[in-house]
N, C-alpha and C positions, 0 to 999 in steps of 0.2 A: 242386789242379790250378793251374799257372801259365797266367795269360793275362795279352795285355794288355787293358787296358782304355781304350777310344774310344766313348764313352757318349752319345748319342744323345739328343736333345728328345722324340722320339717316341715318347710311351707316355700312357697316361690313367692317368692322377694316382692314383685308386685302387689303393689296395693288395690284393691278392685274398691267400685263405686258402692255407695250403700244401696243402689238400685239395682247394681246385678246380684244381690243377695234374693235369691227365689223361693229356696226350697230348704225342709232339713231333712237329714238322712242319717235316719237310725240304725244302730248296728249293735252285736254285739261280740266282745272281745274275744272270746272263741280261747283261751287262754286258760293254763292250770292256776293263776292266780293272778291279782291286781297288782301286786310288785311287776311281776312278768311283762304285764300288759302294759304299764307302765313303761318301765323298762326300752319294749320293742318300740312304743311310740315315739319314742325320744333319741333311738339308733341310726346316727348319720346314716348307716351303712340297709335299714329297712327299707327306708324313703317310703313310710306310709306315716300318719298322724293322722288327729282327727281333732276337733276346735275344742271338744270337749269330752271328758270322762266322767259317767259317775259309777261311783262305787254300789257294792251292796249293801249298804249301812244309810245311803243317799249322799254321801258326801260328793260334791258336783269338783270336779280340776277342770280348771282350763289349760288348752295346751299352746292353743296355738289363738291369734288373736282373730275376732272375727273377718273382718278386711283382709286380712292376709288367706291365699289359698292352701289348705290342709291336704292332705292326701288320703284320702278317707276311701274316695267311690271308685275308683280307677275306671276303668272303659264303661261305659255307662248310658244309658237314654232313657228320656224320659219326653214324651210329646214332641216337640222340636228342638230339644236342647238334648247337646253331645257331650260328653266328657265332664258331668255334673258338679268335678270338681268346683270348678272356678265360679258356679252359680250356688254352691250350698253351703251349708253348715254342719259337719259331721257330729255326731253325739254317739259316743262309743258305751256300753251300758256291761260293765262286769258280768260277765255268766261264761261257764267253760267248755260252752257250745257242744257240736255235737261229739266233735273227736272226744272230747273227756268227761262228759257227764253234763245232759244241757238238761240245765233248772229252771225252774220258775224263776221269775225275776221277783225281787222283795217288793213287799209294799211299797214300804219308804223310798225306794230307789225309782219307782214309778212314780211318787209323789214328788220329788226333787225332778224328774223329768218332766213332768207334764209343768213344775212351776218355770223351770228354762222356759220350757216352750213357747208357753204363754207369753213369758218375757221378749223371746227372739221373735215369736209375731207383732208382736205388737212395735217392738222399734223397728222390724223392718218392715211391715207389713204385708206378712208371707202368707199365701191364699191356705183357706182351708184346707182345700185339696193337697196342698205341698208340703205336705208331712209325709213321708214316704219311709220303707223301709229295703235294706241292700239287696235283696230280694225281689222288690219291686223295679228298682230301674239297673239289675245286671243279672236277669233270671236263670239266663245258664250257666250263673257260673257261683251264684251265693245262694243263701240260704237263712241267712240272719236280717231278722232278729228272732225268726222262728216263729212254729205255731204257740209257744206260751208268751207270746207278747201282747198283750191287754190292747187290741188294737181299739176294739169298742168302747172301752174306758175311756181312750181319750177322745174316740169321736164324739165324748159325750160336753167335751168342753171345746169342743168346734176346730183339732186339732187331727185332722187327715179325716178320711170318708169312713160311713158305713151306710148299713141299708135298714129296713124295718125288716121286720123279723116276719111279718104274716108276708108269702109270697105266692097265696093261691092266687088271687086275683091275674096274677101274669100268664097272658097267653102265649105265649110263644110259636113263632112259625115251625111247620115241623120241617122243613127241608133244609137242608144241610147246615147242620148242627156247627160242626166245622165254623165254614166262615160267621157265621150269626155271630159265636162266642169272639172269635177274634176281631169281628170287625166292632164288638161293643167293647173289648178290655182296649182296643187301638185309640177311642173314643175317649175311653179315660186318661189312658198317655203312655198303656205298654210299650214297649217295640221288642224288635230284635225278632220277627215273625213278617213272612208272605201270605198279605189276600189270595193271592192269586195262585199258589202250591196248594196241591192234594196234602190230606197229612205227610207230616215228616218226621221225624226221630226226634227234634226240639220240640214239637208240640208241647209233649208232655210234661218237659220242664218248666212252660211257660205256664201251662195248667196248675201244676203243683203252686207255684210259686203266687199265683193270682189265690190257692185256695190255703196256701200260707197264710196270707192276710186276712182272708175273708170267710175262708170254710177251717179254721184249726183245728175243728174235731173230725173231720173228713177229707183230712190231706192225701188224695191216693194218685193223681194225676191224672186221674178218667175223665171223661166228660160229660159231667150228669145232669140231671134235669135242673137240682138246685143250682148246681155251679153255674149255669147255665142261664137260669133268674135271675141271681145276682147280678152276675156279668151286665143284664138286660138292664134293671131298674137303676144300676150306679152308673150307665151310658146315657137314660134319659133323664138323671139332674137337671135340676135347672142349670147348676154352677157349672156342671159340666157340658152344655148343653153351649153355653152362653160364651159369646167369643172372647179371646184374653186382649 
């Protein structure tokens, strides 16, 4: 794979095993422009970076090497694993988020992503499931890669989850709605939420952020019946069903 290469200060010095390599975690730069973005990834004084950028045109930088940890996820969970840094691979994707006008992502820029991808699964052999996005394992506090992120596109080349689309068949228990939904997104590898609390003021941000991914045309934070299926049928996978 050709990139180029604009290599970054920020990373911790240790080298990690090609076995703690888990997961990759999409993002996107939230930035008025790719210089910019650039730019802050590469400022001693940021201390964030991320292994890899691509542009909108698809052009892929690496920034930081993979073995080395980037600073991409900050406080972070996902299933049993804390502080995502040290087990992932950041991939930063040009768009100028919500603060300044958040786009669609280009074609091409989704094509040079999912070809990474493919690539960092296969030489590390990173589970279906652990395509993730900052959204996913830091719900209250991100928001990217947003609802125009082609999340079912790439589940379509076996690169993070999606569901089938007919979801009458699901029966759903009608009693408390609540814990149902969270104890099926917990299943998947949410956190940052209590089984055992009445609603609470974070609910909703974990709602939104689960329907980030999965409901983009119905991001409102509520708890609906669809949102509610999903949640169901992505906790009774096999893959996620089945012990790591």
């Amino acid at each position: 794979m050709r990139n180029k290469i604009d290599l970054s200060p920020n990373y911790s010095k240790k080298t990690r095993k090609l076995k703690d390599i888990k997961f990759v975690v999409i993002h996107y730069t939230g930035m008025q422009s790719e210089i910019e973005s650039i730019e802050r990834l590469k400022d001693p004084n940021k201390k964030v970076s991320s292994h890899y950028l691509i542009n909108r045109k698809g052009q892929i930088t690496k920034m930081v090497h993979d073995r080395k940890i980037a600073w991409h996820a900050g406080k972070s969970k996902w299933k049993n694993f804390s502080n995502l840094n040290q087990y992932s691979i950041g991939i930063e994707l040009v768009n100028k988020g919500y603060e300044f006008g958040y786009q669609k992502f280009s074609n091409i820029q989704i094509k040079s992503l999912i070809t990474l991808c493919k690539y960092l699964k296969k030489k590390y052999k990173i589970k279906d499931e652990y395509f993730l996005g900052h959204s996913d394992i830091a719900p209250l506090r991100k928001v990217d890669p947003g609802e125009n992120f082609p999340w079912q596109r790439l589940s379509k080349y076996n690169l993070g989850l999606w569901y089938k689309e007919n979801l009458q068949n699901i029966k759903l228990q009608k009693n408390n709605k609540r814990y149902n939904f969270f104890n099926n997104i917990y299943k998947i590898g949410y956190r940052y939420f209590s089984l055992k609390k009445r609603a609470i003021k974070r609910d909703r941000k974990i709602i939104k952020a689960f329907q980030l991914r999965f409901l983009p045309n119905m991001v409102s934070g509520n708890l609906d019946q669809k949102t509610l299926k999903i949640s169901y049928y992505l906790a009774t996978m096999p893959k996620i069903l089945k012990k790591p």
